[in-house]
Each structure stands twice: as structure tokens, then as C-alpha cells.
C-alpha positions in Angstrom: 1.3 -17.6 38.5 -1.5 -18.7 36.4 -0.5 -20.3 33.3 -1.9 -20.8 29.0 -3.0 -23.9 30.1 -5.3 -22.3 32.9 -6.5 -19.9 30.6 -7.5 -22.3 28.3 -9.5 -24.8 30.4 -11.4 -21.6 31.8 -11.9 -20.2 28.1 -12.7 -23.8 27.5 -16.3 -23.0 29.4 -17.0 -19.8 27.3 -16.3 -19.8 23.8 -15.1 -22.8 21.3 -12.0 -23.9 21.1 -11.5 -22.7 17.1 -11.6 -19.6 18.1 -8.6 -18.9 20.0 -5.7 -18.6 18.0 -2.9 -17.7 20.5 -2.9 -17.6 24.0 -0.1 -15.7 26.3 1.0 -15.0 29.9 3.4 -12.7 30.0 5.8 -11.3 32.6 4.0 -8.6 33.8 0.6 -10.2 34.6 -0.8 -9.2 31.0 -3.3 -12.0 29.4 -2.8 -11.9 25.8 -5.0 -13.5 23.9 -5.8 -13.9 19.7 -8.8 -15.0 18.4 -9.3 -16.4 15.2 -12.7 -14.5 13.9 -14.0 -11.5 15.3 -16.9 -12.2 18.1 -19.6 -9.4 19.5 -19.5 -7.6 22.7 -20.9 -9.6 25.4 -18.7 -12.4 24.3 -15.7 -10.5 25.0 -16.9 -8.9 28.1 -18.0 -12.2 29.6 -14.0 -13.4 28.7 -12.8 -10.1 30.3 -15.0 -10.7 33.1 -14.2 -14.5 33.7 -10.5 -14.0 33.3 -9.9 -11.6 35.1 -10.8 -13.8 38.2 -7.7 -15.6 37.5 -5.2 -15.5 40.1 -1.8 -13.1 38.9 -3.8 -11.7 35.9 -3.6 -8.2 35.8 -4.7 -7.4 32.4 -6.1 -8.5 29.5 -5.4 -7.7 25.8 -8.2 -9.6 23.0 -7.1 -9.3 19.5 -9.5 -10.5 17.1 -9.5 -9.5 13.2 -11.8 -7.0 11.5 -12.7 -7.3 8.0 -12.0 -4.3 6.6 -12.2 -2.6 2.9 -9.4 -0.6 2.5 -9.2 2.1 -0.3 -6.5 2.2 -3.2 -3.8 4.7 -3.7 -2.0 6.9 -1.1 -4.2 7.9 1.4 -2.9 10.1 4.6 -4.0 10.2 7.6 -2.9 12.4 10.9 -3.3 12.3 14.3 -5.2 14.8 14.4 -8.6 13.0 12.4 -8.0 10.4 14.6 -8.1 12.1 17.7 -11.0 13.9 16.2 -12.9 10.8 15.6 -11.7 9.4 19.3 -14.0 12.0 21.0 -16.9 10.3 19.6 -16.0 7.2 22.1 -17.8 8.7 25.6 -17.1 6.8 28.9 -20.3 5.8 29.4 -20.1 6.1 33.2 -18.7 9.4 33.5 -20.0 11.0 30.2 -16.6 12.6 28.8 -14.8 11.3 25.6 -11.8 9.3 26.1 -9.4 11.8 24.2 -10.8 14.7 26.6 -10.8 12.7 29.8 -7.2 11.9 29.1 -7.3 8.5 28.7 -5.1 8.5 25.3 -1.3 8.1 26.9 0.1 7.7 23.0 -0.9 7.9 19.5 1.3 6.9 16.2 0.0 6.8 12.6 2.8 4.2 10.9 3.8 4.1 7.6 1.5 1.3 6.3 -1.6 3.3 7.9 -1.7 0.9 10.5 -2.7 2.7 13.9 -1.0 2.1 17.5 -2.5 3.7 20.7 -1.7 3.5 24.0 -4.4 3.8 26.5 -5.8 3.7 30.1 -8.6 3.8 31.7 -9.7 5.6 34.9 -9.2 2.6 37.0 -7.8 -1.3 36.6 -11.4 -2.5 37.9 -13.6 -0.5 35.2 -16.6 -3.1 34.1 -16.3 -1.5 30.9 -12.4 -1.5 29.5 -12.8 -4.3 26.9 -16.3 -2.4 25.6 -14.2 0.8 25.1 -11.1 -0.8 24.1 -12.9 -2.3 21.3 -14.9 1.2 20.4 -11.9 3.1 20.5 -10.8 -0.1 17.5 -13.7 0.4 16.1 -13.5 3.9 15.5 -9.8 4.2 14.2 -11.0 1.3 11.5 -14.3 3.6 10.4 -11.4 6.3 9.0 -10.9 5.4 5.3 -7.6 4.4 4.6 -6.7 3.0 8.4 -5.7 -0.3 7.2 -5.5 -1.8 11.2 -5.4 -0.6 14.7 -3.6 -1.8 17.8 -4.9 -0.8 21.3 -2.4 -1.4 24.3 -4.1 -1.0 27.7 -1.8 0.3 30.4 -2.1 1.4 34.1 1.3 2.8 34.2 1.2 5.6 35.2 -2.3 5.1 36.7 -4.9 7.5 35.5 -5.7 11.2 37.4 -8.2 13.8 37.6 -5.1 15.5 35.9 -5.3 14.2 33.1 -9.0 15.8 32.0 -8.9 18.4 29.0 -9.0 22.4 30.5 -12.4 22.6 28.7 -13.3 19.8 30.8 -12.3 20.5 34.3 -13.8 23.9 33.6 -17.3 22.3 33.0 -16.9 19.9 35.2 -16.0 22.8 38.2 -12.7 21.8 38.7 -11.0 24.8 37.9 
């Protein structure tokens, strides 16, 4: 099993050394990594990429904070608006939203407005997970009064045709 001291030598070769914060194997083959300052896209797609050559990594999980402005007072915010603002994330390579292609396996709005989702993808192998992972972040933080949002990637259970919205499957000819 591949070890933090593995990851690091190979993240060693792609980004600087300040800016991993916390590194962690766990269990179940997940890479966990923190970073200390948020980085742009093709950095975290070439650490996706590279990483996920590892030996016993089966997925990877990049937090890195967002600055965010958060508005005073009480501000509510439901499922709903977020799911709302979800659709706006497309799969690039099939063309449906994430929220109608089923992708979204769990969605909670806490108490401090911070936002959990659980999520797949449509295969372990996609190119693109860390590129939608991070829209789908990106997103939930545009809604005013989200004060964070935690994206946990999951295979389990694995993705289906199933899983795409009625509306969907009937444009798509599935029905």
C-alpha cells in the first residue's frame, strides 16, 4: 500500500512543498490531501492525474481554501437553490448537468451554512472528476450566505444509466 511518504516525494515533482498542508492514506484507498492556498485547475488535474498512478490509490480528495465574503445576518439557504444552481455544472463529455444525470448521491445544508455533498461520477476513470468536483465547489460558494462546501467523491454504489432524471432519459430516448 502506498504510503504519505510516497505521496509526497511524487507531489514533490509537481507543486511546492508550502503548499500541502496535510497529506493522508486512508483505509480504503482514498488520498486525502489539504493544501495550504487555493491553486488553478491544471494544477489540480496534473495532481489528480499523477497520483492516481500510484499503486493502491483509489481515490483522491484535494481540499484547498476559498476566500470567500460571506454576508451578515441570518441568511437561509435550502437544498433546493442549491440543487438549482448544481444544474449549471454540465459533464462536459456527456452534456447533462450533474444533478440531472444523477451524479448527486447526498446533499445537507448544516446549521453554520456550511454545505456537504456526496457525489459520483459516471465512472472511477473519468479525466475530468477533480475539474467537476471543484465546479460543483465552486458553485455551492457563488450562493450568498454558503459560508463553505465539502465535496466527498464516492463510487459506492457505482454510478448507472439509472440514475438519469425522467426528463432526461426521455430526451435522451431511453424511455
Amino acid at each position: 500500500m502506498v504510503t504519505e511518504v510516497d505521496v509526497l516525494a511524487k507531489m514533490k515533482d509537481l507543486i511546492d512543498d508550502d503548499l500541502v498542508k496535510t497529506v493522508e492514506v486512508r483505509e480504503d484507498g482514498t488520498l486525502f490531501i489539504e493544501l495550504s492556498r487555493e491553486v488553478d485547475d491544471s494544477t489540480l488535474i496534473k495532481l489528480q492525474t499523477e497520483l492516481g498512478k500510484l499503486e493502491g490509490i483509489k481515490a483522491i480528495e484535494i481540499k484547498q481554501p476559498k476566500k470567500r465574503e460571506v454576508p451578515e445576518g441570518d441568511v437561509q439557504i435550502s437544498e433546493e437553490t442549491i440543487l438549482e444552481k448544481l444544474k449549471e455544472v454540465i459533464d462536459p463529455e456527456i452534456g447533462i448537468d450533474v444533478v440531472n444525470l444523477g451524479l448527486i448521491y447526498e446533499l445537507r445544508v448544516n446549521p453554520d451554512n456550511t454545505v456537504y455533498v456526496k457525489m459520483t461520477m459516471t465512472t472511477p476513470g473519468c479525466p475530468l472528476t477533480m475539474w467537476i468536483l471543484r465546479a460543483v465547489e465552486d458553485k455551492i460558494l457563488e450562493i450568498p450566505g454558503v459560508r463553505d462546501a465539502e465535496i466527498e467523491l464516492t463510487f459506492d454504489p457505482p454510478w448507472t444509466p439509472d440514475r438519469i432524471s425522467p426528463e432526461y432519459k426521455k430526451r435522451l430516448g431511453l424511455y
